[in-house]
C-alpha positions as protocol buffer text, in pm:
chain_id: "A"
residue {
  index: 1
  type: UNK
  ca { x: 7889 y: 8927 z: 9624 }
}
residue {
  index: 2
  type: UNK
  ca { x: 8283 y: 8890 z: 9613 }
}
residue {
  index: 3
  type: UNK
  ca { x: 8525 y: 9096 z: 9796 }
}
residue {
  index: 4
  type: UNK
  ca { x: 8863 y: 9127 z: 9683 }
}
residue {
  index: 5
  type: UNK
  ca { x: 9109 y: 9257 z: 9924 }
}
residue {
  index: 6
  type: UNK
  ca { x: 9460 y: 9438 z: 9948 }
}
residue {
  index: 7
  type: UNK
  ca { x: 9634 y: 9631 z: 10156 }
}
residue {
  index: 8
  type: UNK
  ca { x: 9919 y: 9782 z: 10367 }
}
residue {
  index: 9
  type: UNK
  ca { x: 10154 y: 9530 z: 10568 }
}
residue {
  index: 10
  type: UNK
  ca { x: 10219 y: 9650 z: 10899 }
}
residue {
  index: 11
  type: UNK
  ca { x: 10500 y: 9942 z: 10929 }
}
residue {
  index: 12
  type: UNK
  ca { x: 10835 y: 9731 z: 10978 }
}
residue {
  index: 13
  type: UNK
  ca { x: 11041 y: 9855 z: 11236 }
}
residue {
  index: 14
  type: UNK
  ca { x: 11153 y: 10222 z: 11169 }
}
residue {
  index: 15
  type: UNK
  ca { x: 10964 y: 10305 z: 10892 }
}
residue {
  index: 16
  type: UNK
  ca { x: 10966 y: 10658 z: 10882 }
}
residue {
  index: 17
  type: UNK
  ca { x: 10643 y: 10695 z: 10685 }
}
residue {
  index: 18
  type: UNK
  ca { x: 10404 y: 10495 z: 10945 }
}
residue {
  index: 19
  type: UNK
  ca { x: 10134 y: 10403 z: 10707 }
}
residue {
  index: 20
  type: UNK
  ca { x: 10045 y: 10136 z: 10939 }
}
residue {
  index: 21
  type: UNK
  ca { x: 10154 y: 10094 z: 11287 }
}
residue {
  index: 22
  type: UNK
  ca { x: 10085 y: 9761 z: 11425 }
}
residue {
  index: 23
  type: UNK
  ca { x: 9942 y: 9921 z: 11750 }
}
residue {
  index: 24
  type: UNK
  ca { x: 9612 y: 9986 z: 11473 }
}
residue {
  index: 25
  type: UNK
  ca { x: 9597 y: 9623 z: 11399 }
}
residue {
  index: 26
  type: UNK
  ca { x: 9275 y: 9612 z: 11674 }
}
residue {
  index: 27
  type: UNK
  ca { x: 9132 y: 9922 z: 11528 }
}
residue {
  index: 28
  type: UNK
  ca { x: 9142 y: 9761 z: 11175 }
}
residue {
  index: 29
  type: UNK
  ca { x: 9035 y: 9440 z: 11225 }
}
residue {
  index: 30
  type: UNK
  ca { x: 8742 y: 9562 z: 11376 }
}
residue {
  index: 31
  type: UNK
  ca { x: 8648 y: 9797 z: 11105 }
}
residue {
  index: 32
  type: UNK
  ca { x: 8702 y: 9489 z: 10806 }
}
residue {
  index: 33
  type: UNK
  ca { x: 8493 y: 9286 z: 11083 }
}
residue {
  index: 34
  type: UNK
  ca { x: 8166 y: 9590 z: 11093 }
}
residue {
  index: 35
  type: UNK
  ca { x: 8237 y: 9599 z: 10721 }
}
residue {
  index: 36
  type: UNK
  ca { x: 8212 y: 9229 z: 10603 }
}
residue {
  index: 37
  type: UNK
  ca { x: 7907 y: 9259 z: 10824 }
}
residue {
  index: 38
  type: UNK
  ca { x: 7741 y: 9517 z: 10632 }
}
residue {
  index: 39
  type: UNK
  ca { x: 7894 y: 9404 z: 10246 }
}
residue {
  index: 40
  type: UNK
  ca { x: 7783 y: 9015 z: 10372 }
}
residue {
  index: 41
  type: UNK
  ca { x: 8037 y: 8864 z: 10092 }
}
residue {
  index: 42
  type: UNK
  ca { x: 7967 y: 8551 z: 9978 }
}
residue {
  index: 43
  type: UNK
  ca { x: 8372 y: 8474 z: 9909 }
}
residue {
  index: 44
  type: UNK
  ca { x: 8664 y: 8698 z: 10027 }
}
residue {
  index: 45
  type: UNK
  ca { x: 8994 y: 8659 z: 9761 }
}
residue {
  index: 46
  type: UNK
  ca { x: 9304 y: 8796 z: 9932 }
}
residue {
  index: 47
  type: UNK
  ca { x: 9667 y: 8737 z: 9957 }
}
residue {
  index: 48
  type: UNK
  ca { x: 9858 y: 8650 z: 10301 }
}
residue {
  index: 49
  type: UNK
  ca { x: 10094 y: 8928 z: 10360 }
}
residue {
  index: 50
  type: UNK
  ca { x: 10190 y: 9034 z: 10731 }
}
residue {
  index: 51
  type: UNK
  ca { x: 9871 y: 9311 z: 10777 }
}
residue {
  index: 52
  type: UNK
  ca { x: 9581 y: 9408 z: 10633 }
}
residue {
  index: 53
  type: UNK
  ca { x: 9564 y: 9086 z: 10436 }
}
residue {
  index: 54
  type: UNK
  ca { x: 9553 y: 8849 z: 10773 }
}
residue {
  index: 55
  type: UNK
  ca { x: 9370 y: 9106 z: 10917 }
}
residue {
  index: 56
  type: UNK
  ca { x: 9085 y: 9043 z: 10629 }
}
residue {
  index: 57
  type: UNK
  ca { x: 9137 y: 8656 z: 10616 }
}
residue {
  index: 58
  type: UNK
  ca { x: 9099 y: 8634 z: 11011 }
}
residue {
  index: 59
  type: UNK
  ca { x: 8827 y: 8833 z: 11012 }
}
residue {
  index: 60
  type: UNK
  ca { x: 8678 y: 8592 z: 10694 }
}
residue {
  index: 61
  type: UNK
  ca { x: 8760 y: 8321 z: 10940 }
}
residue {
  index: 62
  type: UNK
  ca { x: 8566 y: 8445 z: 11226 }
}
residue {
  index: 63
  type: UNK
  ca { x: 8233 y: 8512 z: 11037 }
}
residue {
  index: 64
  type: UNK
  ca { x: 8278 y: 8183 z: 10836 }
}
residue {
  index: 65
  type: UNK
  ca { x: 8332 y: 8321 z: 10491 }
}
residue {
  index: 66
  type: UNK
  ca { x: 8482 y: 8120 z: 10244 }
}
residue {
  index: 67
  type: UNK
  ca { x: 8848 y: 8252 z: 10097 }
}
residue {
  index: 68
  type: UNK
  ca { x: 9092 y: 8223 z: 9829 }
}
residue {
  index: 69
  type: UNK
  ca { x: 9413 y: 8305 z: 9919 }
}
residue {
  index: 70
  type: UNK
  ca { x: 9636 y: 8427 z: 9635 }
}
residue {
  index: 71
  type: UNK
  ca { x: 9963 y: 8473 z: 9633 }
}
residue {
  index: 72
  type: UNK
  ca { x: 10200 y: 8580 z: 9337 }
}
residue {
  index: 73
  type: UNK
  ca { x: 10482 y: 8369 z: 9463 }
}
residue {
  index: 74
  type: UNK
  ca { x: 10553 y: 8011 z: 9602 }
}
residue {
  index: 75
  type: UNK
  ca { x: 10455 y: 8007 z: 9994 }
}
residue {
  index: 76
  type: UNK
  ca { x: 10803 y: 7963 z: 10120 }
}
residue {
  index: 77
  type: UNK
  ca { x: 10927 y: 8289 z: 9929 }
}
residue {
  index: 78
  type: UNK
  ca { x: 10599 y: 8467 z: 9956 }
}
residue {
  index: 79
  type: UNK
  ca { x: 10637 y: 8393 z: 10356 }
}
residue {
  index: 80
  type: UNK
  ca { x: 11024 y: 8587 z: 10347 }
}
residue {
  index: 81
  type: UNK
  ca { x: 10908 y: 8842 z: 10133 }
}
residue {
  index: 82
  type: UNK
  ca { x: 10587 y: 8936 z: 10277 }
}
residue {
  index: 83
  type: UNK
  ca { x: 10547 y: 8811 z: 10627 }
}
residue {
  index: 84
  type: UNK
  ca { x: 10881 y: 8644 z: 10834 }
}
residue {
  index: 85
  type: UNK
  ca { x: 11022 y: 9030 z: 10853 }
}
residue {
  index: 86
  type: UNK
  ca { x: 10677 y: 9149 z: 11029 }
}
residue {
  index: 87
  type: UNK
  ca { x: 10799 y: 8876 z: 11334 }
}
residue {
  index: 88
  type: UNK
  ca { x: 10659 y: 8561 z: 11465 }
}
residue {
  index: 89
  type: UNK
  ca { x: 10271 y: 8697 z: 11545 }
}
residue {
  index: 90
  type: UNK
  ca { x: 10211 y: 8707 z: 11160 }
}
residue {
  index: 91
  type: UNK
  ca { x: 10447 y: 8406 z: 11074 }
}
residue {
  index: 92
  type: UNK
  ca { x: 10187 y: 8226 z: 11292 }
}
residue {
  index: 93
  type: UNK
  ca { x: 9887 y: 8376 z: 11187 }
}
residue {
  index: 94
  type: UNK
  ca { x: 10032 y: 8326 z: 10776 }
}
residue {
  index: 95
  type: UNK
  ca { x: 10055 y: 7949 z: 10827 }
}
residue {
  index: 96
  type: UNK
  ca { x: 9715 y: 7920 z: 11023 }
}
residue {
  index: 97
  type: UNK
  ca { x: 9499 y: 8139 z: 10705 }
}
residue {
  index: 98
  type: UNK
  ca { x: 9701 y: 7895 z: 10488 }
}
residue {
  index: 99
  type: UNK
  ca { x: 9598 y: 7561 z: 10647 }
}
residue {
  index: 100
  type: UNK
  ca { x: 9210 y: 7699 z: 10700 }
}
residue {
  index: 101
  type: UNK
  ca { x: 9196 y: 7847 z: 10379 }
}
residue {
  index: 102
  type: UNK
  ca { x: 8928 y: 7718 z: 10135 }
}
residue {
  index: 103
  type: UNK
  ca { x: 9127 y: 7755 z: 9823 }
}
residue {
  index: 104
  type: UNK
  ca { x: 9526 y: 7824 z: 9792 }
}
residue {
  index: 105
  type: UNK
  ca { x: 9643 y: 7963 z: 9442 }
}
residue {
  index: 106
  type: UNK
  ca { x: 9981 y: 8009 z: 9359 }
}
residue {
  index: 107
  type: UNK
  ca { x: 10185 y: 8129 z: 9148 }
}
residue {
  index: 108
  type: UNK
  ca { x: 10545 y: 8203 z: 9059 }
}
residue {
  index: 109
  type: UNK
  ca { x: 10599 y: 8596 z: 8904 }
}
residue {
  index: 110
  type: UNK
  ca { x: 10915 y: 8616 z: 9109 }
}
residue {
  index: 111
  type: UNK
  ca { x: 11114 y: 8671 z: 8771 }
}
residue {
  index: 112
  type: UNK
  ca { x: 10963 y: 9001 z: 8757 }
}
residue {
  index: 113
  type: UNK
  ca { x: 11052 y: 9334 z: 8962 }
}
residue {
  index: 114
  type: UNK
  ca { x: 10659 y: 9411 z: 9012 }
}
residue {
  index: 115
  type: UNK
  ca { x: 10562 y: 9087 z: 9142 }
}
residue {
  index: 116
  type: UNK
  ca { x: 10356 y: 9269 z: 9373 }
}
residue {
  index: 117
  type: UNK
  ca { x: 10174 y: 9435 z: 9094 }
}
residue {
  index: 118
  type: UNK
  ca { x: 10104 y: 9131 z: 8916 }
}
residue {
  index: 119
  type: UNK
  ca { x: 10031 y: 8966 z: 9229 }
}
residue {
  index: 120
  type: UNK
  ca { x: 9694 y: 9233 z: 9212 }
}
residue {
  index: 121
  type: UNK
  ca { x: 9619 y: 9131 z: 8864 }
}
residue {
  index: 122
  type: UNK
  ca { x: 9580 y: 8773 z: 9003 }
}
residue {
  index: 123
  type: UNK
  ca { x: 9375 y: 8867 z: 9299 }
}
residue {
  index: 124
  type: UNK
  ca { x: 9138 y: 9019 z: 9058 }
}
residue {
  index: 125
  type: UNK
  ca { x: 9149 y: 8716 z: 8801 }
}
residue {
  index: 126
  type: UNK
  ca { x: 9109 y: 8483 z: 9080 }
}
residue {
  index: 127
  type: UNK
  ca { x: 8802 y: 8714 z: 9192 }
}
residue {
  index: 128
  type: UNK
  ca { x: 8659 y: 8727 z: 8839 }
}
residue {
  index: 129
  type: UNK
  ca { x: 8686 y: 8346 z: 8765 }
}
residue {
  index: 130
  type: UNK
  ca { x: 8505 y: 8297 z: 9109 }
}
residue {
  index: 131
  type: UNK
  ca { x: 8226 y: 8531 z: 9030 }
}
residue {
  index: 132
  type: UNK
  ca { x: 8165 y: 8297 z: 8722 }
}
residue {
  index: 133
  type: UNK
  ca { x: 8174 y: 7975 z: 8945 }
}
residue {
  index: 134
  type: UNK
  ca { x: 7854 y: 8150 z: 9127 }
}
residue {
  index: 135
  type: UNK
  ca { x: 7645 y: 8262 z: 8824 }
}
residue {
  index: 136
  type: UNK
  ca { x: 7717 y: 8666 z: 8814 }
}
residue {
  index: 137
  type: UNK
  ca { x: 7900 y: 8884 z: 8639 }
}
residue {
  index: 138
  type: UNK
  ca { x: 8193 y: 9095 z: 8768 }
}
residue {
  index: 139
  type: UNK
  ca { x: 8086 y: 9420 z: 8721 }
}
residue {
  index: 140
  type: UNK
  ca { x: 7764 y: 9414 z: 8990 }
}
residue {
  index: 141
  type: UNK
  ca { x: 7908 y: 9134 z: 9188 }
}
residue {
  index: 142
  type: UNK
  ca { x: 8262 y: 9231 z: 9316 }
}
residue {
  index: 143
  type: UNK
  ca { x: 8330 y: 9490 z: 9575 }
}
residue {
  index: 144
  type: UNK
  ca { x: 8718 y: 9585 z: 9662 }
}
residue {
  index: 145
  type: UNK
  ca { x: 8835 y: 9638 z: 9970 }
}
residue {
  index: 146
  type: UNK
  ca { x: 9154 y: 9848 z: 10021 }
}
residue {
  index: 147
  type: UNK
  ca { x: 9311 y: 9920 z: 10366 }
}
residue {
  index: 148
  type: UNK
  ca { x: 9573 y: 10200 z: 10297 }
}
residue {
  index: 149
  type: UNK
  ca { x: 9688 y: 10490 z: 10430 }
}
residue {
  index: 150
  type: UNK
  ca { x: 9550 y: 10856 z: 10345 }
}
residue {
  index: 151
  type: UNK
  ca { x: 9902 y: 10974 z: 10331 }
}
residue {
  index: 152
  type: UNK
  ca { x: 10024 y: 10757 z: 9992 }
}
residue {
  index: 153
  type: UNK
  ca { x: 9724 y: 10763 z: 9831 }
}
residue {
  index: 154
  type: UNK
  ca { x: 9868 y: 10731 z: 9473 }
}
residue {
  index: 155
  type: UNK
  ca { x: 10146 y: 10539 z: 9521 }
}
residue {
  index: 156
  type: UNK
  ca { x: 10277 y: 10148 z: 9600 }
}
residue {
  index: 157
  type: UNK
  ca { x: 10090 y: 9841 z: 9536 }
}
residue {
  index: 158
  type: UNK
  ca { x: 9771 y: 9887 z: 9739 }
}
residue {
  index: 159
  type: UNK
  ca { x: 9708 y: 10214 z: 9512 }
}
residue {
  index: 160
  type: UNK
  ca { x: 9752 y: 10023 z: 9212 }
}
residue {
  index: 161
  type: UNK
  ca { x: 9513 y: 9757 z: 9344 }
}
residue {
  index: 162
  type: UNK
  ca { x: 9270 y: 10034 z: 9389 }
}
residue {
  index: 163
  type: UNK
  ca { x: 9348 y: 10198 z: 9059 }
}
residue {
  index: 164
  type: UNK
  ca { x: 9281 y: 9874 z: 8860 }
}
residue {
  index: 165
  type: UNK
  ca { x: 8972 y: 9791 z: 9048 }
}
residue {
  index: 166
  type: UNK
  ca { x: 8818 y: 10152 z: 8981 }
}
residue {
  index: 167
  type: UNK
  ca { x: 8891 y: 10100 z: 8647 }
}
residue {
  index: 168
  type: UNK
  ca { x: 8686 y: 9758 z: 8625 }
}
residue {
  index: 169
  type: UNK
  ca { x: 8373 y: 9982 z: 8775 }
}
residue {
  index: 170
  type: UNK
  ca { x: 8399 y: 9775 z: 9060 }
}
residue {
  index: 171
  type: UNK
  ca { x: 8307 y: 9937 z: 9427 }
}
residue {
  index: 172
  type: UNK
  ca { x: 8581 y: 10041 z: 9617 }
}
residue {
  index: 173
  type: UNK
  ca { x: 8556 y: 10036 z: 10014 }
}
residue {
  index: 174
  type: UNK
  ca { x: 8864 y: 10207 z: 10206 }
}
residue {
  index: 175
  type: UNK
  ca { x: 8957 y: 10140 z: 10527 }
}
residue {
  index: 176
  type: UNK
  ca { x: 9222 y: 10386 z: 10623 }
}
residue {
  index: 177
  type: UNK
  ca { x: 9469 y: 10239 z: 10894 }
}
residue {
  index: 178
  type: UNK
  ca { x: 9559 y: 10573 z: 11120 }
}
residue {
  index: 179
  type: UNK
  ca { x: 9164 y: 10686 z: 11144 }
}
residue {
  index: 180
  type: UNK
  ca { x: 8926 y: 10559 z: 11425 }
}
């Protein structure tokens, strides 16, 4: 099995909404840790944005599961974009899931507004192709992992992650940031 991950970056500070405070980072990496436990994935595709996503790919790292990291932009930009306003921590912890990372796939949708959205679309190619590489078929052999927040549950790119995922039949797993 293949998991496919997205999710929340961690609240900058003074976001009003708090969708996910950085305090929960403990709380969530140990629920993606129980979880990849359970699921037992044979490959983990994710991006590298400050949160969930180096939450996942540290947690990949620390049961020795092999990952793709996928981002939808070159590293440098993806890094200001995504990670350098979160603060040095996940700065840090971006360039270490780079340089341990089993495969790094790139792209360059920076000419578009929803980057981000198309950034999803390549998680789940990059997902799909890999599920080929290992002899099954998409449909029984990828399982999506979303960490978002209860309180924007149709809205933002981690919702249309999920949407797009539920729509390939594929199992959806939820980890919800503000619940123990």
């Amino acid at each position: 099995m293949i998991v496919v991950h997205a999710g929340h970056r961690v609240d900058a500070p003074g976001r009003e909404t708090g969708l996910f405070p950085v305090e929960r980072s403990g709380s969530v990496y140990r629920r993606l840790y129980l979880l990849m436990m359970e699921l037992r994935p044979q490959l983990v595709v994710t991006a590298a944005a400050g949160g969930a996503d180096l939450l996942m790919l540290r947690v990949a790292e620390d049961l020795f599961i092999p990952r793709i990291v996928a981002l939808p932009l070159p590293v440098d930009d993806f890094r200001r974009r995504s990670v350098a306003d979160q603060g040095d921590r996940w700065v840090e912890a971006f360039e270490h899931s780079l340089a341990c990372a089993d495969t790094l796939v790139t792209t360059d949708l920076s000419e578009y507004d929803d980057w981000w959205r198309r950034g999803n679309d390549l998680l789940h190619d990059c997902a799909i192709e890999a599920c080929g590489r290992i002899n099954g078929t998409a449909a029984d052999r990828i399982v999506a992992v979303v960490v978002r927040s209860g309180k924007c549950p149709g809205s933002g790119g981690t919702a249309d992650f999920a949407a797009k995922a539920a729509r390939r039949g594929w199992p959806i797993h939820v980890v919800d940031p503000l619940d123990d």
